[in-house]
N, C-alpha and C positions, 0 to 999 in steps of 0.2 A: 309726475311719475312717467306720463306717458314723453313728454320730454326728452325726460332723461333717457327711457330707454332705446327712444329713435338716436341719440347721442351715442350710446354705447351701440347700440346697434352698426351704425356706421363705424366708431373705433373698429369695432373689430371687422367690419368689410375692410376697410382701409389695409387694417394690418394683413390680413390674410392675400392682398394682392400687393401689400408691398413685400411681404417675403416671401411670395411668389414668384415675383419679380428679381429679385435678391438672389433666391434659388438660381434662376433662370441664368443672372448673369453671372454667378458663380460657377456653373453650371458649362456654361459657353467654352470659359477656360479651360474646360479639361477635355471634350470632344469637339469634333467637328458635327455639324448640322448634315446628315446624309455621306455618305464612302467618298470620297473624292477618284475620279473615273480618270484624270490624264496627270501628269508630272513632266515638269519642263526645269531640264538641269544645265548647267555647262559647268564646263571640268576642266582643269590645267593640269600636268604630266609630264612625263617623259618617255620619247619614242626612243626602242633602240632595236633599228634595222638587221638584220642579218645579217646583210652585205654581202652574200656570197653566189656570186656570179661574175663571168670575165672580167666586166666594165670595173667593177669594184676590186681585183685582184691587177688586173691594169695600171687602175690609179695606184694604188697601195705599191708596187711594183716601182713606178718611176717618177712617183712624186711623195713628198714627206707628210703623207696621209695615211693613221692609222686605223681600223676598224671602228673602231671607239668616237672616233672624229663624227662620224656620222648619225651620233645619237644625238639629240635635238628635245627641245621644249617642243610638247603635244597641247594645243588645244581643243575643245570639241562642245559638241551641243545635241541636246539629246529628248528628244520627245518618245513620251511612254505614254500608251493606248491600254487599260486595265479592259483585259478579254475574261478573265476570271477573278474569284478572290487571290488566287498566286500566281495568274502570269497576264503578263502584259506584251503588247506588241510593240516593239521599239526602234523607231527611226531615229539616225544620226548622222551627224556628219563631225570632220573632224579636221586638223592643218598642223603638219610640222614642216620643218624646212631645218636645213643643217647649210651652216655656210661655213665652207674651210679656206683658209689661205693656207697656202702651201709653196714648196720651191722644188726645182730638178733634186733627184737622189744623187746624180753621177755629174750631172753639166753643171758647170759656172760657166756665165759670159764671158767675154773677152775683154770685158772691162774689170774682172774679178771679184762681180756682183752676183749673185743667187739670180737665179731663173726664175720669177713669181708669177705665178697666178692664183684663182678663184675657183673652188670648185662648189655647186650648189645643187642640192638633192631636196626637192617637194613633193609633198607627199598629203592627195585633198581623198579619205575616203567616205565614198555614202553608204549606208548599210540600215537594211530591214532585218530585222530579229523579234526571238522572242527572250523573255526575261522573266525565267520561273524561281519564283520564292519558295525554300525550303521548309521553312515555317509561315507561322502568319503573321501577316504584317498589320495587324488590325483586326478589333472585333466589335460587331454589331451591341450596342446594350439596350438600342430600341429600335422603331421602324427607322427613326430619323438620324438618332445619334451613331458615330461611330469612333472609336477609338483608337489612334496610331498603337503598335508596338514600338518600342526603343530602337531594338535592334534585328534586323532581318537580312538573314544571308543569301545571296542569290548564285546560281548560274545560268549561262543562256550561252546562245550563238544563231547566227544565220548567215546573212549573204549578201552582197553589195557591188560595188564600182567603186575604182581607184582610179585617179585620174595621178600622172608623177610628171615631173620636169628635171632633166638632172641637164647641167649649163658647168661649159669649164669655160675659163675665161682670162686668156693672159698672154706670156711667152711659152713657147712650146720648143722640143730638139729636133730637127730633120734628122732621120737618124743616119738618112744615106751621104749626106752633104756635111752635115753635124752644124749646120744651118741655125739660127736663131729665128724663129718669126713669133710674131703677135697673130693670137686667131682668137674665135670664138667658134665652141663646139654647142651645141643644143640635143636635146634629144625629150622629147614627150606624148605620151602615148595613154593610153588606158586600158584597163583590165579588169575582171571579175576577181572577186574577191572573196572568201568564208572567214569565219574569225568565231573564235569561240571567247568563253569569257567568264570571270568570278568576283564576286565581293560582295560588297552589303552597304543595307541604309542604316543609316544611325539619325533616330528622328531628333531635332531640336525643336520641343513646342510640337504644334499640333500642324503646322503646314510645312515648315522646313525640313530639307534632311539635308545631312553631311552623309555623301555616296565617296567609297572607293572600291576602285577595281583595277583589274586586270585581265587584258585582253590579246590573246597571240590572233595577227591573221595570216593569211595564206594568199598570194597573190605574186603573180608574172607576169612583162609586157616586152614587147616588140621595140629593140632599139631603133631610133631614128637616122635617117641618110646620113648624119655625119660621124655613127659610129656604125658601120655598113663591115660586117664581119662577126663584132657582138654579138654571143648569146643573149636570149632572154635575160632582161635586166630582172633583179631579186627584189621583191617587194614584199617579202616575207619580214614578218617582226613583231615584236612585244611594246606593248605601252601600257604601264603602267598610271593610275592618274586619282584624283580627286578633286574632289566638287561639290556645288550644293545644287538642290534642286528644288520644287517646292509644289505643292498637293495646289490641285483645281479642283 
């Protein structure tokens, strides 16, 4: 008797920490083990410039380049600091670049070839923000466990550096001679930047998300000696984008 019941005794230790255990790793799958404090995303998009400043009306003016030309795939990368349950503090950086080929509106050569050249506009900006969540994005069901929400809307903005390069590169008109040469113009500078911003997480599982948004910034720079007359170049514009990111 006494056997047996050291036998059954142990069955049921046994079971009680194998569906314990069972619990536990069923368990795992639906929370994370403690809040997750940072998030690290990158994102693909689309930038579309303002373009409205001399240089840009310039080009648009005497080479077969439209406003539109100048919109461009946006890349970025984005690290999120949780300062609160709803906001975080967010650093980023990000890269578009638009390359246009283009020719004279008015000149054909002399050989009764178009005028070509390359015009290229980049665009690297850094920016500190914050990134407040209108709901919640997550809740506590113990000291340890915590549970993503689906879907959480945000907005935010702050403040950064732009770093631009805009490069024309080809045959160009003398207008006083009616000349044909080959040149290369340059121009690159940096600036402060603000940008405000909207979208939301869409959690996949408990550490991924699918992030979109939308972001306008606000930012102007100082043309370089070989556009020396230029106003402030426009470095205002909208980017749109998505991405995924994922809970530390």
């Amino acid at each position: 008797m006494s056997y047996r019941f050291r036998q059954s005794s142990m069955a049921a230790v046994l079971a009680v920490i194998g569906g314990a255990w069972a619990a536990e790793a069923v368990a795992a799958q639906d929370f994370l083990f403690g809040r997750p404090s940072i998030t690290l995303g990158a994102r693909i998009g689309y930038a579309i410039p303002r373009a409205d400043s001399e240089i840009f009306d310039f080009t648009r003016d005497e080479l077969t380049i439209e406003k539109e030309d100048f919109n461009a795939v946006a890349i970025g990368a984005d690290l999120g600091i949780r300062l609160t349950d709803r906001v975080d503090l967010a650093l980023g950086i990000g890269y578009a670049n638009s390359e246009i080929d283009s020719e004279s509106r008015e000149f054909i050569g002399s050989d009764d070839l178009p005028i070509l050249q390359t015009t290229d506009f980049r665009r690297v900006p850094f920016t500190v923000g914050v990134k407040a969540y209108l709901t919640e994005r997550g809740r506590r069901i113990s000291d340890l466990a915590w549970i993503p929400s689906k879907f959480a809307p945000f907005v935010g903005g702050g403040a950064g550096f732009v770093w631009y390069e805009f490069e024309q590169e080809g045959e160009f008109v003398d207008y006083e001679t009616l000349d044909i040469f080959y040149d290369y113009f340059t121009s690159s500078n940096g600036s402060a930047l603000a940008y405000a911003m909207a979208g939301f997480d869409y959690s996949i599982g408990l550490r991924w998300i699918l992030t979109a948004e939308a972001r306008y910034s606000w930012a102007s720079a100082n043309m370089g000696e070989s556009f020396v007359g230029f106003d402030k170049i426009d470095l205002n514009g909208l980017r749109a984008a998505f991405g995924f990111s994922v809970r530390l």
